[in-house]
C-alpha positions in Angstrom: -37.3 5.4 -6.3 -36.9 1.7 -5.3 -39.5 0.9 -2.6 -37.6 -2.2 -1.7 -34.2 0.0 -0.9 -36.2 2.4 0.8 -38.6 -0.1 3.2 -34.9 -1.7 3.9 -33.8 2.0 4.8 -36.9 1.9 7.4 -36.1 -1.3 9.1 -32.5 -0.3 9.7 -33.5 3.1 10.9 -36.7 1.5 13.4 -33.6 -0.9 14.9 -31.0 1.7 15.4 -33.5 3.6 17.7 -32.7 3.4 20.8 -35.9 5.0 22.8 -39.7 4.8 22.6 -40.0 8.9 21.7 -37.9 8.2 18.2 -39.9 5.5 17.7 -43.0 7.3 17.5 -41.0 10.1 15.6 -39.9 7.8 13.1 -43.8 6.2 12.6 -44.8 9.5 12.2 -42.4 9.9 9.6 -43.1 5.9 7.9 -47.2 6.6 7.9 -46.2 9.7 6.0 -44.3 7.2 3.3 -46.7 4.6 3.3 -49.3 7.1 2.7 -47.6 9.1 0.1 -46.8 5.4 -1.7 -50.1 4.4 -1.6 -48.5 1.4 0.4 -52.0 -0.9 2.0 -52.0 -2.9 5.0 -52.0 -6.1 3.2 -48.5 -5.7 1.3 -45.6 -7.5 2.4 -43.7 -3.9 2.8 -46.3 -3.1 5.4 -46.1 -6.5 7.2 -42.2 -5.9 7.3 -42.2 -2.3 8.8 -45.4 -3.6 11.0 -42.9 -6.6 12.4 -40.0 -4.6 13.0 -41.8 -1.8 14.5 -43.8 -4.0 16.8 -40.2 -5.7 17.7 -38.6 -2.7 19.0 -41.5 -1.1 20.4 -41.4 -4.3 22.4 -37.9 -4.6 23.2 -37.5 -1.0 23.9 -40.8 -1.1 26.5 -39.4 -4.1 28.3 -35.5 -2.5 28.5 -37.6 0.6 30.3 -39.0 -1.7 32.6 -35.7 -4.2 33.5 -33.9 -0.7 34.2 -36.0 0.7 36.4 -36.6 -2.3 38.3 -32.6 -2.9 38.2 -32.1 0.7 39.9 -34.4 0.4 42.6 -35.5 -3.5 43.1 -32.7 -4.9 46.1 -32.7 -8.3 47.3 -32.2 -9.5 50.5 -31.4 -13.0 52.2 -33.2 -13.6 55.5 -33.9 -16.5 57.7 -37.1 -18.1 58.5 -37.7 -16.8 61.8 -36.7 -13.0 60.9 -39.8 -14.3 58.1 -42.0 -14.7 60.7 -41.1 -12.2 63.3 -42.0 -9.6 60.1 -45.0 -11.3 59.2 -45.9 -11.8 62.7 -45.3 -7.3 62.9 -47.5 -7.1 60.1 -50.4 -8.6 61.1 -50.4 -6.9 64.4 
């Protein structure tokens, strides 16, 4: 087996997932390699899967976020006296 073909294999599959769940599906499924290749911490494979995972785990955590805010965030224009009739109600 070529480890090189196969880490490659890994960092494709980790960037093609497209939700947090398959991510941790698919670490399950990398420990389970890296353990089984006697793969440590300190190798440059590692570092690489370590990278990409972190990447997407970061990008898929902050696309969560943006749509959720995007569905249910609204913006509104007002003028400065509505302003302070509504802060003027609030503090009543």
């Amino acid at each position: 087996m070529n480890m090189e073909l196969e880490i490659n294999k890994f960092i494709k599959k980790i960037l093609s997932v497209t939700n947090l769940p398959d991510l941790k599906s698919l670490v399950d499924e990398i420990n389970l390699f890296l353990k089984e290749n006697n793969i440590k911490e300190n190798s440059e494979n590692f570092k690489k899967l370590d990278k990409a995972i972190s990447i997407m785990k970061m990008k898929l955590s902050h696309g969560r976020k943006y749509r959720v805010e995007g569905v249910n965030s609204k913006s509104y224009l007002i003028s400065e006296s509505q302003l302070t009739t509504i802060l003027y109600n609030l503090t009543k």
